[in-house]
C-alpha positions in Angstrom: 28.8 -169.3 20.4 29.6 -172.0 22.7 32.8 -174.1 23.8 31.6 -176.5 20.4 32.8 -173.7 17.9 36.1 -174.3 19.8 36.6 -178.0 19.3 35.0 -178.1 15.8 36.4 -174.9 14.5 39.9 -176.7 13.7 40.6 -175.1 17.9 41.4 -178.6 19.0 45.0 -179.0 16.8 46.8 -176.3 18.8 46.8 -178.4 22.0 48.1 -181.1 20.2 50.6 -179.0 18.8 51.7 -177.4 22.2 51.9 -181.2 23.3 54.3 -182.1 20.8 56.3 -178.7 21.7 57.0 -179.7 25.0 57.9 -183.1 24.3 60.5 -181.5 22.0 61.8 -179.4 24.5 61.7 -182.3 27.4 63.7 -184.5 24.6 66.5 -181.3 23.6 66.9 -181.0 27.3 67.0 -184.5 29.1 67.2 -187.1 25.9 70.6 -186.6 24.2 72.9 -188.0 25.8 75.4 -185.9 28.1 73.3 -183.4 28.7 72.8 -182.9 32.3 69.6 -181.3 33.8 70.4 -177.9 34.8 70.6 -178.7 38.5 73.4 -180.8 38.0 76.7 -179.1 39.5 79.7 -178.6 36.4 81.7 -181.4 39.1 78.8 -184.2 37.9 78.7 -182.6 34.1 82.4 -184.2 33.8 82.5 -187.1 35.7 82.1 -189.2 32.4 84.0 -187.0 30.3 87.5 -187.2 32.2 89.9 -189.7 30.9 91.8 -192.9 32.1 95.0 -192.1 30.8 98.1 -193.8 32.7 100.8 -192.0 33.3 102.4 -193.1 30.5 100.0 -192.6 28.1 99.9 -189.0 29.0 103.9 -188.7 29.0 103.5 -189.9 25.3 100.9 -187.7 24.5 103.0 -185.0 25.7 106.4 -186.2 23.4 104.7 -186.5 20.7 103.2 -183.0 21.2 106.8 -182.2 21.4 106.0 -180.2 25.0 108.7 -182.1 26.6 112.2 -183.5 25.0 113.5 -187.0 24.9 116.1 -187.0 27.2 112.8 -185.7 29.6 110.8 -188.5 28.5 113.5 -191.1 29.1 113.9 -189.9 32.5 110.7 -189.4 33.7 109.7 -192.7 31.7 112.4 -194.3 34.3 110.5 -192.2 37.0 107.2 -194.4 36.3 108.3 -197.6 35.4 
């Protein structure tokens, strides 16, 4: 029994197989979007998650939360503009 009852004895598909594995993997890790390698720092995780908001778009997002009242958002509305 030589290395031929390896390659014709049906051997040769689980190479193939682990191939296709590790592509998988490579793909769940690096290939789907914001996913950061795992020697990225949390800091450079974020980076494109933070938003732009003004300053006024986040004193609106907070009235209409109702965190702050309206006589607050007039005046610190005055405040920014």
């Amino acid at each position: 029994m030589g290395p031929e009852y390896f390659w014709m004895g049906g051997m040769w598909i689980f190479p193939i197989i682990m191939i296709i594995v590790m592509l998988l993997v490579v793909y769940l890790i690096f290939g789907r979007g914001n996913v950061r390698p795992p020697w990225y720092g949390p800091d450079q995780y974020h980076d494109n998650l933070k938003s732009s908001d003004s300053a006024l778009e986040i004193l609106k997002k907070r009235y209409a939360k109702g965190e702050i009242t309206k006589e607050e958002f007039e005046q610190v509305k005055k405040d920014i503009v």
